[in-house]
C-alpha positions in Angstrom: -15.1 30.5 -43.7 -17.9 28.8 -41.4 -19.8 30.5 -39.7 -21.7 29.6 -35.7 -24.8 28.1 -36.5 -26.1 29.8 -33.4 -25.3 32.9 -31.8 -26.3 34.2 -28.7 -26.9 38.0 -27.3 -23.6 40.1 -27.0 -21.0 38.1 -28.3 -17.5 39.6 -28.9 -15.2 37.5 -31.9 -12.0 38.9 -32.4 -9.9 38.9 -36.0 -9.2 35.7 -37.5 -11.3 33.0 -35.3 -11.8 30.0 -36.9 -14.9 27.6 -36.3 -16.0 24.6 -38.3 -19.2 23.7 -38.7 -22.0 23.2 -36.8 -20.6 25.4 -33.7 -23.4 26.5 -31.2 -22.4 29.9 -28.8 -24.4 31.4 -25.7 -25.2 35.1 -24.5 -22.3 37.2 -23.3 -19.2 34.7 -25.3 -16.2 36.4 -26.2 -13.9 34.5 -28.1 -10.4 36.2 -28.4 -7.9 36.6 -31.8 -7.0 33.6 -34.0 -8.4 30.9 -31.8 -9.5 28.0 -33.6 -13.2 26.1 -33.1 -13.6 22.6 -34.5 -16.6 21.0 -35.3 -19.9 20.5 -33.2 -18.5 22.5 -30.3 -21.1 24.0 -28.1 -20.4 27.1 -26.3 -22.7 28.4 -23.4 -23.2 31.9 -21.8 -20.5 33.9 -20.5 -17.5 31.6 -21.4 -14.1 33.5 -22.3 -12.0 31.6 -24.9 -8.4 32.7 -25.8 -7.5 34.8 -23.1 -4.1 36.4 -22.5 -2.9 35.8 -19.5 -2.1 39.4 -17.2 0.4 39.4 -14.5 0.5 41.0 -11.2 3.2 43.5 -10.3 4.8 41.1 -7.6 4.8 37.9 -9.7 8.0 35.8 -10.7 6.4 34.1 -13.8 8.2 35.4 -16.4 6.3 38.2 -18.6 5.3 36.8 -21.4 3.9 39.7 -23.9 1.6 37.7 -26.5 0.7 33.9 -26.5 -0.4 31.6 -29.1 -4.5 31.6 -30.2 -6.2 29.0 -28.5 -7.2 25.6 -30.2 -10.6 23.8 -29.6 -11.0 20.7 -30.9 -14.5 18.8 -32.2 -17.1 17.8 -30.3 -16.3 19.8 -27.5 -18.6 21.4 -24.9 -17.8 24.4 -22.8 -20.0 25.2 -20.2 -21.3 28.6 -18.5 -18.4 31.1 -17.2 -15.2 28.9 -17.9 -12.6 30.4 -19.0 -10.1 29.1 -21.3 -6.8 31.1 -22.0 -4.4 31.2 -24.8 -2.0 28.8 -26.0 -4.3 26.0 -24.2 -5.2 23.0 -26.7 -8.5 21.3 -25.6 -8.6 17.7 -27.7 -11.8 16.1 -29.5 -14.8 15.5 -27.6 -13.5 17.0 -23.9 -16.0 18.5 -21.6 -15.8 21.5 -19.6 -18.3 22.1 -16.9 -19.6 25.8 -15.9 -17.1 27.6 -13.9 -13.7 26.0 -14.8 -10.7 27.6 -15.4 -7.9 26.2 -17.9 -4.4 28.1 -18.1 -2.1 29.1 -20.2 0.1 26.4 -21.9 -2.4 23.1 -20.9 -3.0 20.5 -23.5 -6.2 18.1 -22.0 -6.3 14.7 -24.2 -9.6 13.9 -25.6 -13.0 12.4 -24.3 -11.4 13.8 -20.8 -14.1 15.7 -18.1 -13.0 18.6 -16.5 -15.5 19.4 -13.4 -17.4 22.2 -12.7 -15.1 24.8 -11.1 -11.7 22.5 -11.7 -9.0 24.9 -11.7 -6.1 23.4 -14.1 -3.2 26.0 -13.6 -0.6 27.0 -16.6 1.7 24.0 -17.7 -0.1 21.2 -17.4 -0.9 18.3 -19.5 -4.0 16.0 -19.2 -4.2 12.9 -20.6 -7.6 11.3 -22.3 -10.3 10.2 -20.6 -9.5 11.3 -17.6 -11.7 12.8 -15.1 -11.2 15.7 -12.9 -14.2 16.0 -10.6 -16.0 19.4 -9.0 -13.7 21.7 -7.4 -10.3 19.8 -7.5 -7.0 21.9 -8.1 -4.1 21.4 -10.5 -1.2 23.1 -9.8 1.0 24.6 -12.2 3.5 22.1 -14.0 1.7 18.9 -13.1 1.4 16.0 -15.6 -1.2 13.8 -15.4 -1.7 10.7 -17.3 -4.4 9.0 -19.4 -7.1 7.3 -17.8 -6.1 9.5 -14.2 -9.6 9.9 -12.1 -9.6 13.1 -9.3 -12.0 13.1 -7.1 -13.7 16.8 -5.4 -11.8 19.1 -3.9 -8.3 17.3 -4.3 -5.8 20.0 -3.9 -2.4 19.4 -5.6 1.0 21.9 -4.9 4.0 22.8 -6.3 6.1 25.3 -4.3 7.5 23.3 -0.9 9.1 26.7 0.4 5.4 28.3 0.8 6.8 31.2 -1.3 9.4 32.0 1.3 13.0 32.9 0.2 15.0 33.5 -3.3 15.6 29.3 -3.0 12.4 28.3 -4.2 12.8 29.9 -7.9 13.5 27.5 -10.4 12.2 24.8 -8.4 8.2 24.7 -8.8 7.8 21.6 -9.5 3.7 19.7 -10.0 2.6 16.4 -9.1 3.1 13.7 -11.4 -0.1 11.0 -11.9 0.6 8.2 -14.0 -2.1 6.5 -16.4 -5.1 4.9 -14.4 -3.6 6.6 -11.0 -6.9 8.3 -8.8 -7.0 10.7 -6.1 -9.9 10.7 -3.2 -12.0 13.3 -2.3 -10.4 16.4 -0.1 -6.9 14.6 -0.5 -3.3 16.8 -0.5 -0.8 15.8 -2.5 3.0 17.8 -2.0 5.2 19.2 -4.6 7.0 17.2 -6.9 5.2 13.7 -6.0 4.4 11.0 -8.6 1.3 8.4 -8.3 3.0 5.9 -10.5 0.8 3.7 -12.6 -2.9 2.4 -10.9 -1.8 3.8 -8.0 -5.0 4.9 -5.4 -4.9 7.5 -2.8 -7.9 7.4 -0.3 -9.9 10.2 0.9 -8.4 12.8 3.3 -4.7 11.1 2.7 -1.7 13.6 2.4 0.7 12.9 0.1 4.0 13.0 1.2 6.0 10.2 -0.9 5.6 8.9 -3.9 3.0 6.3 -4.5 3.6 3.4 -6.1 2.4 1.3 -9.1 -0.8 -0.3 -8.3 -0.7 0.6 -4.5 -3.1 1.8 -2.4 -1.9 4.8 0.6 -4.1 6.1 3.3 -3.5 8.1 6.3 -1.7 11.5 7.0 0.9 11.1 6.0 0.0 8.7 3.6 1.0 5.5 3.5 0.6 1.9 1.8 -2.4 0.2 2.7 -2.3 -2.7 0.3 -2.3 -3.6 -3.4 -5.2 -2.6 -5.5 -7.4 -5.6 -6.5 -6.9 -6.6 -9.6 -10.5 -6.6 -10.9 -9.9 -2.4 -10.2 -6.8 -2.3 -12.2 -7.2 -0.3 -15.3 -6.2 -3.2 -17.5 -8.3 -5.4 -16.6 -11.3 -2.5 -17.2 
């Protein structure tokens, strides 16, 4: 079994981790049970890979006891403090900046950029290339497509009753973005939405219908604006 090439000050492997070669760790990693490492994966300081997920006394996710290992593909890089935890698949050649946070139960596609301090929430998939810019929020159960851009501080949500009455159980329900949508800076997008294909929400817009294919929406709420221009349109990239 390979060994890291590089090891830093007070790092904690569990049983059964698996890296490939050429795998670089920080100071201060710890790396839980049975996760797997690809190939030229660099690791910095303080980053926490595998983590169960705990659950407080007054939550309604369901208590799940023990997860699947994490899987870490090649050529990835993980930056300072993030934390990855269990049963979260991180493709080939995806980039995590220092501070981020990826759930339980996420799959990102590869060659995708995940910000620093991105928050991606349990249940979501991320297509490739995508990039999710400093400080933006994926809720829970959100899907979002290949080639999807999100600007700062976009906050997505997935609970319309505001965690008010019995109703709202069973009916979380994340934002959908469809390949080549994007999201402005500091924009809101409501539960259950779906930015269909090429479709652009500007800055500060809230989202309170679904956008559609190569569309642009503005406003609060949001609404369309005009077509994107064709020399923007991700086939024509």
């Amino acid at each position: 079994m390979n060994q890291p090439s590089e090891i830093g000050e007070n790092v904690v492997i569990g049983e059964n981790v698996t890296f490939g070669e050429n795998v670089q760790i920080g100071n201060n990693v710890v790396i839980y049970a049975g996760t797997t490492i690809g190939n030229n994966v660099i690791i910095q300081d303080n980053a926490v890979i595998g983590k169960q997920p705990t659950r407080a006394k007054a939550s309604i996710l369901p208590d799940v006891k023990h997860l699947p290992p994490a899987v870490i593909g090649n050529g990835v890089t993980i930056g300072t403090s993030v934390i990855i935890y269990a049963n979260a698949e991180i493709a080939d050649n995806v980039f995590i900046a220092d501070l981020a946070t990826v759930r339980e139960r996420v799959t990102i596609g590869e060659s995708t950029i995940i910000g620093r301090g991105v928050a991606v929430e349990n249940d979501c998939k991320i297509g490739k290339c995508c990039k999710l810019e400093t400080n933006c929020y994926i809720t829970a159960y959100s899907e979002l497509g290949d080639y999807v851009f999100i600007a700062p501080c976009v906050v997505t949500t997935n609970d319309n009753y505001m965690a008010r009455s019995k109703e709202r159980f069973g009916k979380f329900k994340g934002v959908t973005v469809k390949a080549g949508g994007r999201i402005g800076a500091n924009a809101t997008i409501l539960p259950g939405k779906t930015i269909h294909e090429d479709g652009t929400v500007a800055a500060g817009s809230l989202v309170s219908k679904d956008v559609q294919a190569e569309t642009i929406v503005l406003g609060h709420p949001a609404k369309e604006f005009k077509k994107v221009p064709q020399n923007q349109l991700l086939r024509n990239q």
